[in-house]
C-alpha positions as CSV (number, residue, x, y, z in Angstrom):
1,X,0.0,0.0,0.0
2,X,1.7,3.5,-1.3
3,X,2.5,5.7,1.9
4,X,0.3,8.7,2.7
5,X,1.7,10.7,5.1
6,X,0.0,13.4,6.7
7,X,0.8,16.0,9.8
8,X,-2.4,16.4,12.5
9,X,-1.3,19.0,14.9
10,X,-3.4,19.4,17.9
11,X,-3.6,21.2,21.4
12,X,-5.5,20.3,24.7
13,X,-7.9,17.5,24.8
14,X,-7.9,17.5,20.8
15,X,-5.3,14.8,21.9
16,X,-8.2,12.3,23.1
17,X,-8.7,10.5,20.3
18,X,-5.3,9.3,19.8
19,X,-3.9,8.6,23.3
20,X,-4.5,4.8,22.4
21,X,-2.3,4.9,19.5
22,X,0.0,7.1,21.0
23,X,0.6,5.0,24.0
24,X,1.1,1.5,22.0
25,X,3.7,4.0,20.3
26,X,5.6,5.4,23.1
27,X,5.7,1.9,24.8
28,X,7.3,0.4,21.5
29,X,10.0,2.9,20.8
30,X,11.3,2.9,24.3
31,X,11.8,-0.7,24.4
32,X,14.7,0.2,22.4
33,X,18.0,1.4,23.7
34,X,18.8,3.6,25.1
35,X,15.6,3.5,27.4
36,X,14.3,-0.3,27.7
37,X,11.7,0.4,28.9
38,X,8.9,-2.3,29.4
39,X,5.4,-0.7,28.6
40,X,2.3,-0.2,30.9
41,X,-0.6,0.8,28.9
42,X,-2.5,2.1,32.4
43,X,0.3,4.8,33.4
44,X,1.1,5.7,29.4
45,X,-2.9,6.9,29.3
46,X,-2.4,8.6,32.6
47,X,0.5,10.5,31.6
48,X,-0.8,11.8,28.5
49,X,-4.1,12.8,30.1
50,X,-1.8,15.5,31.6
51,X,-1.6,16.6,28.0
52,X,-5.3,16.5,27.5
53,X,-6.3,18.4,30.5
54,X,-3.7,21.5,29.6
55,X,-5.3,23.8,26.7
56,X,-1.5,24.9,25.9
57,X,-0.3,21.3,25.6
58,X,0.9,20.3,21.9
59,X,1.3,17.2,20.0
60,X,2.0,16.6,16.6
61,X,1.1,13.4,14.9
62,X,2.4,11.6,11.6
63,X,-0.4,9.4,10.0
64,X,0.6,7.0,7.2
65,X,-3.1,5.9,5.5
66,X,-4.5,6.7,9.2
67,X,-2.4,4.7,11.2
68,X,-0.2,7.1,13.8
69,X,3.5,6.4,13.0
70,X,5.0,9.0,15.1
71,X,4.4,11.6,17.5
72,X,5.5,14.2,19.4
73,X,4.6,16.0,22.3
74,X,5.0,19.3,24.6
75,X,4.0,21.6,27.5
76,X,4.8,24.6,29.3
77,X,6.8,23.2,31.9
78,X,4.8,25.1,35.3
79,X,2.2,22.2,34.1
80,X,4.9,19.2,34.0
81,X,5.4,16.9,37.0
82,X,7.3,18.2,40.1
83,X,10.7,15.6,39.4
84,X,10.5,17.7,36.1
85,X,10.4,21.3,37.1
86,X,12.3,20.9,40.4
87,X,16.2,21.3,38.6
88,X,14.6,24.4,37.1
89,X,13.1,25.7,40.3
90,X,16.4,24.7,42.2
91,X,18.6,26.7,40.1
92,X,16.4,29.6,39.7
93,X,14.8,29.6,36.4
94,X,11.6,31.1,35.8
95,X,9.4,27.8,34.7
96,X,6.6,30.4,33.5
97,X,9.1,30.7,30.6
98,X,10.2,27.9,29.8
99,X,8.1,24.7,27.2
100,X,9.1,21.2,27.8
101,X,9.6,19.8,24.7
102,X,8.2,15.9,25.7
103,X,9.1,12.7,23.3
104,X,9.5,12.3,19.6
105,X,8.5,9.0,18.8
106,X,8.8,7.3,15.3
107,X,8.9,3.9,13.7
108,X,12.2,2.7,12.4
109,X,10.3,2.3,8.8
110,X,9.4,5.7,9.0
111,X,13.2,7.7,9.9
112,X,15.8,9.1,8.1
113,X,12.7,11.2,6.1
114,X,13.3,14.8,7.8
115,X,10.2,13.7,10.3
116,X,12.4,14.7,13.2
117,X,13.5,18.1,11.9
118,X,9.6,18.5,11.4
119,X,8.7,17.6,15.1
120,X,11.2,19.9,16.8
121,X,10.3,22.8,14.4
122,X,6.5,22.5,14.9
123,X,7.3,22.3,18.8
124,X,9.4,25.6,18.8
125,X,6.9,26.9,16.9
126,X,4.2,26.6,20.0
127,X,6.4,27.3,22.5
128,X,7.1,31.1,21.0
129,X,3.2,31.2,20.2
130,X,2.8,30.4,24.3
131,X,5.7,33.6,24.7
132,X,8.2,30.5,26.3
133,X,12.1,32.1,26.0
134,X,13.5,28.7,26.3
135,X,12.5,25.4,25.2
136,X,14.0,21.9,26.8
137,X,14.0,18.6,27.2
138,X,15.5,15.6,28.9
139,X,17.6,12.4,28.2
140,X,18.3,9.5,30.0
141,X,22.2,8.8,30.7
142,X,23.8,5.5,30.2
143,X,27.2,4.4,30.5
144,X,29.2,3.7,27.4
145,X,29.8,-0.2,28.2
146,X,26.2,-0.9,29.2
147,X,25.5,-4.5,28.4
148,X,22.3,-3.6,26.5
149,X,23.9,-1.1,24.1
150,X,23.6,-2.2,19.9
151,X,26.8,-1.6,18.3
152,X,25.9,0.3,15.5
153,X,23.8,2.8,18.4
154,X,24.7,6.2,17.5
155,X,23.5,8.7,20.4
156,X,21.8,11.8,19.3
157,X,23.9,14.4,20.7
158,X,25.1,15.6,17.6
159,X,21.8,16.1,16.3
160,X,20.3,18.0,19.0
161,X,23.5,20.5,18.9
162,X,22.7,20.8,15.3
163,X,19.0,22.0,16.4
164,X,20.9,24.4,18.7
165,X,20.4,22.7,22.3
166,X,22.8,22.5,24.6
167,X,23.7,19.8,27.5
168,X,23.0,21.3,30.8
169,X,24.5,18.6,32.8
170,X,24.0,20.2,36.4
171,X,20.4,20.5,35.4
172,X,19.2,16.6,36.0
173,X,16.1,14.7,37.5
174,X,15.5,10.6,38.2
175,X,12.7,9.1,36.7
176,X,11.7,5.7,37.9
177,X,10.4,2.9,35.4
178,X,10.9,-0.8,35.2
179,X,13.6,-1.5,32.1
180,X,14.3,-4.8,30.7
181,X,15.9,-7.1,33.1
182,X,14.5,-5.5,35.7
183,X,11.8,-6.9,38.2
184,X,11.0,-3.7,39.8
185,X,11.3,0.0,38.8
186,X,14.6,1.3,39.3
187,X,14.9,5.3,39.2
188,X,17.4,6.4,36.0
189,X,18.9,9.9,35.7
190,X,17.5,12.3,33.1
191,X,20.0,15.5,31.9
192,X,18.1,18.5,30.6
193,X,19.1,20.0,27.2
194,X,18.2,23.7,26.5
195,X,17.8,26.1,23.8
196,X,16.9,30.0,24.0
197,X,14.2,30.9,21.8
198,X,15.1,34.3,19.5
């Protein structure tokens, strides 16, 4: 079947009707490294509620013949959780001005096609329209020689740079999740990237 790609962009509880899809999605790509994380359908609905419950919330969605492919998502940070504003609040940043750029999730078949360029742009893009200075986001950090690690994995530092975001290393939160080999959650440190809007 020929590819038909197409870009919904949506705000608030416009969200609804595609926090099914976008949950299946979300717990597929981060099985991969570097996050391996094993899915829960019950806490990926109740996180993006958040979304749908914030008229300033944004997500963009790619649909190929109606089926959602990729996604990404953000949020004016003074509605993110606590673990997420807390660096922020710690080292005396104004959260009212700052967007939290959230995931960009995509299928392997559907990369390397400019798609990520697209999300980042289209997120920037609401976060001036909300009046946010700086946009953000965070990472997970794992060691070089973790066991799990593919040989060919590039990370995306490079890229992000490129999009004009900087590593902010002393800015960092845990988030807790249960990754493969893992019987119970285990909390993992995030690192906050940052980019000053012009």
């Amino acid at each position: 079947m020929k590819s038909q790609f197409k870009l919904v962009k949506v705000k608030g509880k416009e969200i609804l009707p595609y926090i099914e899809a976008l949950s299946k999605l979300r717990i597929e790509i981060f099985k991969e490294f570097p996050y391996l994380y094993i899915g829960d359908m019950e806490y990926e609905k109740k996180y993006l509620n958040t979304y749908s419950t914030c008229p300033e919330s944004f997500a963009a969605l790619v649909l190929d013949n109606e089926q959602v492919v990729g996604a990404t998502t953000a949020i004016p940070l003074k509605f993110e959780t606590e673990e997420c504003q807390k660096p922020f609040i710690d080292n005396s940043m104004n959260i009212n001005e700052i967007f939290y750029l959230g995931e960009s999730v995509l299928l392997q078949s559907h990369r390397g096609l400019g798609i990520y360029k697209t999300f980042f742009e289209a997120r920037e893009t609401a976060a001036c329209e909300y009046g946010c200075k700086i946009t953000t986001f965070c990472a997970v950090e794992r060691p070089w020689d973790h066991p799990r690690r593919p040989k060919d994995y590039v990370p995306l530092d490079e890229v992000w740079q490129h999009f004009g975001y900087q590593k902010i290393s002393h800015l960092n939160t845990y988030y807790e999740w249960k990754e493969i080999d893992e019987e119970t959650q285990s909390p993992k440190k995030m690192v906050f990237w940052l980019k000053t809007q012009l």
